[in-house]
C-alpha positions in Angstrom: 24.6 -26.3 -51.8 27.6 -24.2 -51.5 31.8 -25.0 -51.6 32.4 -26.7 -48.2 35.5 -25.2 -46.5 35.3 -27.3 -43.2 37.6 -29.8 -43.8 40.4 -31.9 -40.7 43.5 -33.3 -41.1 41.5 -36.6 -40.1 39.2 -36.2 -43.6 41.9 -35.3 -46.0 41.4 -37.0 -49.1 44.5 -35.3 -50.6 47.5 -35.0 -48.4 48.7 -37.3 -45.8 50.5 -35.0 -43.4 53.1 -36.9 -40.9 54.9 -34.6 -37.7 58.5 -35.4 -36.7 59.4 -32.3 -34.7 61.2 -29.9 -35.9 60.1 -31.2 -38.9 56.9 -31.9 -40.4 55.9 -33.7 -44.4 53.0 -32.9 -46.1 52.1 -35.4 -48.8 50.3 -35.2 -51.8 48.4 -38.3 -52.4 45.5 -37.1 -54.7 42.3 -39.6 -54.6 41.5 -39.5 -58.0 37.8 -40.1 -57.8 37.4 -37.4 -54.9 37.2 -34.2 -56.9 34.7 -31.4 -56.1 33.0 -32.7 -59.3 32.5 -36.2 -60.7 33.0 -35.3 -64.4 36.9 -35.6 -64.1 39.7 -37.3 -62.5 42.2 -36.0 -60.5 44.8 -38.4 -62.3 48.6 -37.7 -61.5 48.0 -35.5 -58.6 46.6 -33.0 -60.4 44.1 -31.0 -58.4 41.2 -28.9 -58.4 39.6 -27.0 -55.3 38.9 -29.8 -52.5 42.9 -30.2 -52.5 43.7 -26.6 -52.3 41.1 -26.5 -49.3 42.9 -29.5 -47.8 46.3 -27.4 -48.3 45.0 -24.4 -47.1 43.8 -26.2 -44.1 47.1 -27.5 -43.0 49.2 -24.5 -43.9 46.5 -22.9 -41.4 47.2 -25.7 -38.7 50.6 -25.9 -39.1 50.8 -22.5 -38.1 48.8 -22.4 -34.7 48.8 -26.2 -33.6 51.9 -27.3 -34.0 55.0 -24.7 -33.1 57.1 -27.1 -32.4 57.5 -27.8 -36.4 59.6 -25.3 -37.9 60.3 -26.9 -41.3 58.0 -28.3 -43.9 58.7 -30.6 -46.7 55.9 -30.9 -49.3 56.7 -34.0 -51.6 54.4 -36.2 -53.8 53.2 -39.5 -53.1 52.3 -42.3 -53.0 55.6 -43.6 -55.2 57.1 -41.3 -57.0 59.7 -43.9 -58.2 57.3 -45.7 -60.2 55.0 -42.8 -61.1 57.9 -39.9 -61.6 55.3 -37.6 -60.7 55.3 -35.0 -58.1 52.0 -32.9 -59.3 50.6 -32.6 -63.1 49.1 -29.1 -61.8 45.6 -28.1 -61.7 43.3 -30.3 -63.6 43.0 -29.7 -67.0 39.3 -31.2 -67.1 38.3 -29.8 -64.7 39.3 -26.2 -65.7 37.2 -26.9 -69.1 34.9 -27.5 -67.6 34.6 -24.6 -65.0 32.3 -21.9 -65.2 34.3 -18.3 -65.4 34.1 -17.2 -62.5 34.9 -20.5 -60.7 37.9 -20.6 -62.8 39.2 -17.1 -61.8 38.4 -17.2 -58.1 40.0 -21.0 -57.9 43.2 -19.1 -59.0 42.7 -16.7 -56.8 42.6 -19.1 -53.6 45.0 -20.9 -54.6 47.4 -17.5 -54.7 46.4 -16.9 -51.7 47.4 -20.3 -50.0 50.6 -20.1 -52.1 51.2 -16.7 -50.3 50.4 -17.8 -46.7 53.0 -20.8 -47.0 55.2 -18.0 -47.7 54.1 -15.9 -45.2 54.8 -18.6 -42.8 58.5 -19.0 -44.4 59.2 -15.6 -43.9 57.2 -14.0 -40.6 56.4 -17.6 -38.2 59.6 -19.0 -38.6 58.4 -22.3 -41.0 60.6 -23.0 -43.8 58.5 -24.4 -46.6 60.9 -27.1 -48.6 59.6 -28.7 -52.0 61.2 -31.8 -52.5 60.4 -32.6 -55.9 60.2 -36.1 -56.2 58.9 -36.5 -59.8 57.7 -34.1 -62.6 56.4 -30.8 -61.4 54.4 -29.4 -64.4 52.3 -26.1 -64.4 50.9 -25.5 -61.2 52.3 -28.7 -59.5 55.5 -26.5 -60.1 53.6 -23.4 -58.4 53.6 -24.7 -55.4 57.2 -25.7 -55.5 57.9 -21.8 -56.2 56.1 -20.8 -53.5 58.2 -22.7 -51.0 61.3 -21.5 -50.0 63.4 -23.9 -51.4 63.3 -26.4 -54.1 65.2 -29.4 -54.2 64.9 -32.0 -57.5 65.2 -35.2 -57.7 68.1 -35.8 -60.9 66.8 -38.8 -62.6 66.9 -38.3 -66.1 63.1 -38.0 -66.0 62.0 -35.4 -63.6 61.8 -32.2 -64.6 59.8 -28.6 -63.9 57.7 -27.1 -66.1 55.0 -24.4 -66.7 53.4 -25.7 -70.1 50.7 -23.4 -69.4 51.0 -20.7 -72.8 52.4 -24.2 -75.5 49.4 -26.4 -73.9 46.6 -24.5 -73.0 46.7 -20.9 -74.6 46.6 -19.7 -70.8 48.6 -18.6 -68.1 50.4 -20.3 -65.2 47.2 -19.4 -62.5 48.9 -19.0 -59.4 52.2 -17.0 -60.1 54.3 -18.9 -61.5 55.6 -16.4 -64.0 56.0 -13.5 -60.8 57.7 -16.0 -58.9 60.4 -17.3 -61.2 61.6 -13.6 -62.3 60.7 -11.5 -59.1 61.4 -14.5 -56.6 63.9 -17.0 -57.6 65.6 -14.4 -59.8 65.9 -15.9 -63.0 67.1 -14.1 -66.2 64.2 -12.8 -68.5 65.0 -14.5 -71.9 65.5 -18.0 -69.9 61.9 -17.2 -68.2 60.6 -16.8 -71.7 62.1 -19.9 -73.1 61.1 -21.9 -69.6 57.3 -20.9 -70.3 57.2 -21.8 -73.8 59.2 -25.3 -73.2 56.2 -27.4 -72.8 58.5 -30.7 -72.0 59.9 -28.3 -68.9 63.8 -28.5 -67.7 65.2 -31.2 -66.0 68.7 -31.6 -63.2 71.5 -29.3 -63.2 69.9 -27.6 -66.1 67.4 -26.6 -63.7 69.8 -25.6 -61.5 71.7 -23.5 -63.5 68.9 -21.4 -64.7 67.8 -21.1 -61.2 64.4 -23.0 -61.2 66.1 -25.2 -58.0 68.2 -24.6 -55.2 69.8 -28.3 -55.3 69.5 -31.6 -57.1 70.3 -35.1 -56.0 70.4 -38.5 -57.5 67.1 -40.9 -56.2 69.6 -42.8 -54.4 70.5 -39.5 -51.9 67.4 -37.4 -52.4 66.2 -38.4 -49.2 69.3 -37.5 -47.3 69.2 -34.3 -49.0 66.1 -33.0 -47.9 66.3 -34.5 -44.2 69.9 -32.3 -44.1 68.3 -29.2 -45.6 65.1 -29.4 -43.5 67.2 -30.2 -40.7 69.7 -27.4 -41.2 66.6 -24.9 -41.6 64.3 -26.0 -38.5 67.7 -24.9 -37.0 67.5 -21.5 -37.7 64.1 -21.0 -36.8 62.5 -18.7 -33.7 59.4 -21.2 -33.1 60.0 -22.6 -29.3 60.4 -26.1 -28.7 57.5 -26.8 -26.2 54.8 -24.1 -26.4 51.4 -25.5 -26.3 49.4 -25.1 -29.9 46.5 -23.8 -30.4 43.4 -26.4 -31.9 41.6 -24.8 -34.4 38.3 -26.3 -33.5 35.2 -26.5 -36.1 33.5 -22.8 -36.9 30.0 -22.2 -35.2 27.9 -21.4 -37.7 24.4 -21.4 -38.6 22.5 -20.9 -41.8 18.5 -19.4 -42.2 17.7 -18.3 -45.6 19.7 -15.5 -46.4 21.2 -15.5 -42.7 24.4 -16.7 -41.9 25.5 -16.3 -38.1 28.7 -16.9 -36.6 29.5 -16.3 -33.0 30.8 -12.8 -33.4 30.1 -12.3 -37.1 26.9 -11.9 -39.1 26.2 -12.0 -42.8 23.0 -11.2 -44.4 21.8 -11.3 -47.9 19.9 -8.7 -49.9 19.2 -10.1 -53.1 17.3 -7.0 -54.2 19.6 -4.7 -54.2 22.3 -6.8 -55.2 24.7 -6.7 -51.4 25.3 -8.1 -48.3 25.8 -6.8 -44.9 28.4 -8.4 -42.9 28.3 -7.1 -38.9 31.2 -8.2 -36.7 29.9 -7.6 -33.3 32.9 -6.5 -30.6 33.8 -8.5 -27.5 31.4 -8.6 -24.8 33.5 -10.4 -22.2 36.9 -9.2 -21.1 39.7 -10.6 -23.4 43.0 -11.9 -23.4 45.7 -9.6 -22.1 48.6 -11.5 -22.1 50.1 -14.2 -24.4 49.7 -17.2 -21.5 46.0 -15.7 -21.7 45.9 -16.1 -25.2 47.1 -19.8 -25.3 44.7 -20.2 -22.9 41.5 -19.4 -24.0 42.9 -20.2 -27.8 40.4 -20.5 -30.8 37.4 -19.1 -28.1 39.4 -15.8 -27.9 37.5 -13.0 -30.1 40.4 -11.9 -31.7 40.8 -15.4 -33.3 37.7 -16.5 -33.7 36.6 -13.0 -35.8 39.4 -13.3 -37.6 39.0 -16.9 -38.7 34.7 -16.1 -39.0 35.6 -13.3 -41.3 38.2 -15.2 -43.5 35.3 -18.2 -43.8 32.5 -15.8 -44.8 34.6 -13.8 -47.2 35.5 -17.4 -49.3 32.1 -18.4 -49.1 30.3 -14.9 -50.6 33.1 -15.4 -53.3 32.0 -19.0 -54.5 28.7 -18.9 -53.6 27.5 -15.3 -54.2 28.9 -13.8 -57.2 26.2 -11.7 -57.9 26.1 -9.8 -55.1 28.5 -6.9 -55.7 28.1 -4.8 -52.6 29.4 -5.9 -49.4 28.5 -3.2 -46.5 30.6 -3.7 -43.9 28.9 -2.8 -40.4 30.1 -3.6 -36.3 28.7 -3.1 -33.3 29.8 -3.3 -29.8 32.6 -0.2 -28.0 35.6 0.8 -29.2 37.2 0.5 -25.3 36.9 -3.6 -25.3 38.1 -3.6 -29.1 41.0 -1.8 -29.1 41.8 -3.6 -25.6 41.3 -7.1 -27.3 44.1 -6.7 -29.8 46.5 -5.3 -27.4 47.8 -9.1 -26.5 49.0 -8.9 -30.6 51.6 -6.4 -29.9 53.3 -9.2 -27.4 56.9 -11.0 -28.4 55.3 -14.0 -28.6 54.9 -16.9 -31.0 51.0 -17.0 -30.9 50.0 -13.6 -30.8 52.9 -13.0 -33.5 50.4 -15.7 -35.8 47.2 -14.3 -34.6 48.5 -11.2 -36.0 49.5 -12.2 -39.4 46.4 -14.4 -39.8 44.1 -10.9 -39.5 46.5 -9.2 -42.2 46.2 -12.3 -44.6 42.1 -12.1 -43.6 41.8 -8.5 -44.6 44.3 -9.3 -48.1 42.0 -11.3 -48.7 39.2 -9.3 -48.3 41.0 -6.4 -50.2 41.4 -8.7 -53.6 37.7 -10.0 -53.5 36.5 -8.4 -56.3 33.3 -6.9 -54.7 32.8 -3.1 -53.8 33.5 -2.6 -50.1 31.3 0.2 -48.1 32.0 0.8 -44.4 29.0 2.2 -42.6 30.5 3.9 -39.8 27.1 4.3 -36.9 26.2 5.4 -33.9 27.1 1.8 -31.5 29.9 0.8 -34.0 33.0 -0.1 -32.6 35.2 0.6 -35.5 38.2 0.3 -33.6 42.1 -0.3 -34.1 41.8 -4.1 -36.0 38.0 -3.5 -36.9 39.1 0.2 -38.3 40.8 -1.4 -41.1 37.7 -2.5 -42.6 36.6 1.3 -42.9 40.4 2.2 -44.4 40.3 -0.2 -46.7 36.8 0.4 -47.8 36.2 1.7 -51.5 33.8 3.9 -50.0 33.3 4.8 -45.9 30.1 6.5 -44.8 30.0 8.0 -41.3 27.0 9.6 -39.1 27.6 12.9 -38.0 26.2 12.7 -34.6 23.7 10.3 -33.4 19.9 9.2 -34.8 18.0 12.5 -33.3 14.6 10.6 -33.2 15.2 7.9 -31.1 14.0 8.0 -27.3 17.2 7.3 -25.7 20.1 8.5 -28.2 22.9 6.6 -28.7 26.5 8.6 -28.0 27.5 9.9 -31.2 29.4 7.7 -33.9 33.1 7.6 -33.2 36.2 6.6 -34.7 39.5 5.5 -33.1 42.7 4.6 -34.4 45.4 2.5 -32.8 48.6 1.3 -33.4 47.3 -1.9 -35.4 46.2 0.6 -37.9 50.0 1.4 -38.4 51.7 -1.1 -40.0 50.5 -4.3 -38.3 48.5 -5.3 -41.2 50.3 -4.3 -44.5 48.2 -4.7 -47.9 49.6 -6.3 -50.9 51.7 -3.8 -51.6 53.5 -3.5 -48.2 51.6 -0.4 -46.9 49.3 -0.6 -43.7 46.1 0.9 -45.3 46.4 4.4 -43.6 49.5 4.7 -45.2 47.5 3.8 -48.5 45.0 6.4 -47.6 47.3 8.7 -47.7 49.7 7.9 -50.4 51.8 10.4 -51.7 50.7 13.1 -48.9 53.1 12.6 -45.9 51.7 15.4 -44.0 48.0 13.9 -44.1 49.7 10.3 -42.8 51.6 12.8 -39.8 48.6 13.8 -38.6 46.6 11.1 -38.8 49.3 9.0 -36.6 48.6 12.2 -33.9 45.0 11.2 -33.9 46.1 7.5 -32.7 44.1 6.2 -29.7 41.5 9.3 -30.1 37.8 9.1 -30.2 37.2 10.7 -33.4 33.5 11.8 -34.2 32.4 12.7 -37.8 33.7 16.0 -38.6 37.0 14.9 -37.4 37.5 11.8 -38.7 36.2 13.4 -42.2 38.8 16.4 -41.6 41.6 13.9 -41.5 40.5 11.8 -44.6 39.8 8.6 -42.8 35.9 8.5 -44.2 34.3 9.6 -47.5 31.5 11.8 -46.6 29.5 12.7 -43.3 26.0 12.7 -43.4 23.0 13.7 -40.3 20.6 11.3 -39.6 18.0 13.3 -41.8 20.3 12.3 -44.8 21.9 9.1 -43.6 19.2 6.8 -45.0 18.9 8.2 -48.7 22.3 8.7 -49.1 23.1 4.9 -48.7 20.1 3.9 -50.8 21.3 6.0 -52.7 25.0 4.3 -53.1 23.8 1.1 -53.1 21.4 1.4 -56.0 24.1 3.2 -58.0 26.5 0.9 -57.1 23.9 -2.0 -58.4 23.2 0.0 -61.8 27.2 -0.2 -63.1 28.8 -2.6 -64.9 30.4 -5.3 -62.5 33.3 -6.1 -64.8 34.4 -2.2 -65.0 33.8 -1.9 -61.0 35.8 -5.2 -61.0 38.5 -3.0 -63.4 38.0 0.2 -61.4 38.4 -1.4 -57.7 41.5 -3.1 -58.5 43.0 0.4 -59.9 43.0 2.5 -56.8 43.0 0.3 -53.9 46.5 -1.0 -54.5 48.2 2.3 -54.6 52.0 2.9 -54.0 55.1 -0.1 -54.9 54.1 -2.8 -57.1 54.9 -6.0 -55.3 55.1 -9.6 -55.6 51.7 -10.0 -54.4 50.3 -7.0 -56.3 51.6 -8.2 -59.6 49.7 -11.5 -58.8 46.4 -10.1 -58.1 46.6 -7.1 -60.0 48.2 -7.9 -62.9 48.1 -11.9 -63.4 44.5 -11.8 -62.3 43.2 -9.0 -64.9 45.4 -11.2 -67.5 43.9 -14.4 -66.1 40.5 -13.5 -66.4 40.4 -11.6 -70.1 42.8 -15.3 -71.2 39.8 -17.1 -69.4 37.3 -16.2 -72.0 39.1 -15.7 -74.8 38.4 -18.3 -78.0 41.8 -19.5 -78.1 41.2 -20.8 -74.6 37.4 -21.1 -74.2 36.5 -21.7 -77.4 35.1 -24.9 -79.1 38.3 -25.2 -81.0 40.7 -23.8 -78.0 43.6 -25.0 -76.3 41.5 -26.2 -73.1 38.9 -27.8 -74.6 40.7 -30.1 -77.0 43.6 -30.6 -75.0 44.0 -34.4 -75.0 41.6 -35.1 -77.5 44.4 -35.1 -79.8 43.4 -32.7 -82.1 45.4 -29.5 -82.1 43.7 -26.2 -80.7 42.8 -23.6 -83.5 44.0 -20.0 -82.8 42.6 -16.6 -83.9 46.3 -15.1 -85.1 45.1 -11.3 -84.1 46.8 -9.7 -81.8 44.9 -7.1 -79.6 
């Protein structure tokens, strides 16, 4: 049985979130006993998995259900007065116990939730506040960073830390190291001395250095945060009385090695090592306005692919790590694709979310770790939105003409490009993926952005650098065989190495440091003795013997 994602504010085992318009609190309240194993304790609100899926799920709600809330607080429960705790981090027991890969893509998530609260900080108009009510250690202090401001309770007691490289011969998972020098600005030699400090740095110490933005006695921490909350729901462009949007329950069904969604498909192939995932194009008219949009509101293709898509991708990563190869097909006509996304170019709150949710989607995709192949067919509908999946493919394969055998021939393949392909979905490193394409060639980008809203067949599309190679229909078959058996025969650890290399071309980022560089760190620390090992940090961490180190240096 796999990772179950489905998860409601009504089944929360971790987080007790309360709405007061503007202003909503989501608090931590780990149930010790309700971990995603039963061979550790989530003790001091540390966490593992099922509480980052709880998080992820209200940052996700938060977004499209409720605009009326323009601030969140994110504190720790249930009484941090008499437990001074706020979040111990990700659970140490639990991370010992972990296989490899569930420890890397666990980090990975957990990034990626960290990034969408500040997505909605920066882009939707919802200040994320940490009001740090207790000790925030390791990546309890994570998700303090990644909220736009961080207030501290001054009690003598509380402090932040990121004991991660003292403690546990690893990393802080989930960017804490990015975010303190690239975010909150703070000098290097104090970030080196604040990662090493196992105990952590407490009040206006804190504040000096820059790890907080304010501290405040027990006795006024409250009125603190219900000022700065107040004063930044204020500020924000969310309207008052819009009508949300419920994120209802998935559709999904699973036979064998068949998963089906409503517009999405995702088939195994065990043999060859790859899975094919099909997004099928709208069949009904669409949306066209943003009242339309808040009408028909999770049903509405644009959503629901986007939130299909974003469930299938987390599921291949925990549950299918072996298959390396995802071949990314669609079906349907480019005319009612492109027309279903042109609602997200609307000033309007929803379609403004809708929007960002398919850039964090196809992020996410991007960072997977798997190889990405776009077959690009005769009935595809590769299309505005649905053409990023062939830009941001490692490798895109397109059919130059139509299958010549069949009894009623298909028109030939096509490929359009729209605005959405144009900056409404920047990668990790703050390039829409055309621009990416065409790094460092500004005349290639020119031309392509002539080519918008143009049905481009094969030799076109190929001309302009927007797919890999062309093939007939005599070659099409052997030629991805072909791909996807060589593919299959490489190492996955280099293809893991090489992927990461040349997708993110361009600026290095925030985000691109995370993924790029923390996670390549992240995963060689993961298996390293000093960590891993009988005798490492991890494993005997508090047994109360002391970890024993391999001094080399490599």
């Amino acid at each position: 049985m796999g990772i179950c994602l489905d998860t409601s504010p009504s089944a929360y085992r971790h987080w007790r979130l309360e709405l007061d318009a503007p202003v909503a609190t989501l608090v931590m309240v780990v149930t010790p006993e309700a971990g995603l194993r039963d061979d550790y304790e989530l003790k001091l609100n540390s966490y593992d998995l099922s509480v980052d899926i709880e998080l992820y799920d209200a940052v996700q709600r938060l977004r499209f259900e409720h605009p009326e809330i323009k601030a969140v607080v994110v504190t720790g429960g249930p009484d941090p007065a008499t437990s001074k705790v706020f979040s111990a981090g990700a659970n140490i027991q639990m991370l010992a116990g972990s296989t490899h890969g569930h420890k890397v893509n666990f980090c990975k998530f957990t990034n990626e939730t960290r990034n969408g609260i500040e997505d909605a900080t920066a882009n939707s108009g919802q200040t994320w506040i940490a009001a740090v009510n207790g000790t925030a250690a390791g990546g309890g202090y994570e998700l303090a960073l990644a909220c736009d401001e961080i207030l501290l309770v001054d009690d003598r007691s509380s402090a932040v830390s990121l004991p991660e490289v003292p403690l546990l011969a690893v990393l802080p998972g989930t960017g804490g190291l990015t975010r303190v020098v690239d975010k909150r600005h703070v000098r290097r030699d104090l970030a080196d001395v604040f990662a090493t400090r196992s105990e952590g740095v407490k009040g206006h110490q804190a504040l000096e250095w820059g790890l907080v933005d304010d501290v405040a006695p027990r006795s006024a921490f409250a009125e603190l945060v219900r000022r700065r909350a107040t004063e930044r729901a204020a500020g924000s462009t969310r309207p008052d009385h819009a009508r949300g949007v419920e994120l209802t329950p998935l559709m999904r069904t699973v036979e064998g090695d068949v998963t089906r969604y409503q517009h999405v498909t995702v088939e195994l192939d065990r043999a060859s090592g790859s899975v094919t995932i099909t997004v099928v194009g709208p069949a009904a008219a669409q949306p066209a306005t943003a009242e339309e949009l808040a009408t028909t509101g999770a049903a509405a293709w644009i959503l629901a692919t986007a939130r299909e898509l974003d469930d299938a991708f987390l599921r291949l990563r925990f549950d299918e790590p072996e298959l390396g190869t995802w071949v990314l097909r669609t079906t349907g006509t480019a005319d009612a694709t492109a027309a279903a996304e042109t609602v997200l170019g609307e000033d309007d709150w929803l379609a403004r979310e809708v929007r960002l949710y398919w850039a964090r989607t196809l992020k996410r995709l991007d960072v997977s770790a798997r190889t990405l192949v776009a077959l690009v067919e005769p009935g595809s509908c590769f299309a505005g939105t649905l053409a990023e999946l062939a830009l941001g493919a490692d490798r895109t394969l397109m059919l130059d003409g139509t299958w010549e055998d069949a009894d009623d021939p298909p028109p030939p393949a096509t490929l359009r490009l729209t605005v959405a392909n144009d900056g409404w979905f920047p990668m990790s490193n703050g390039l829409s993926r055309l621009a990416t394409r065409c790094w460092g060639h500004d005349d290639r980008l020119a031309t392509a952005r002539d080519l918008i809203g143009k049905d481009l067949p094969a030799a076109a599309a190929l001309e302009a650098g927007l797919v890999t190679f062309a093939f007939d229909d005599i070659d099409w078959s052997d030629e991805v065989r072909v791909l996807l058996e060589e593919r299959a025969s490489f190492s996955p650890d280099a293809l893991t190495g090489l992927e990461a290399n040349v997708r993110f071309v361009g600026p290095e980022t925030m985000e691109t440091k995370i993924f790029a560089r923390l996670s390549a760190w992240q995963n060689w620390i993961f298996q390293r003795p000093n960590a891993v090992g009988p005798e490492g940090a991890l494993r005997r961490f508090g047994s109360g013997a002391r970890p024993s180190f391999d001094r080399a240096r490599v």
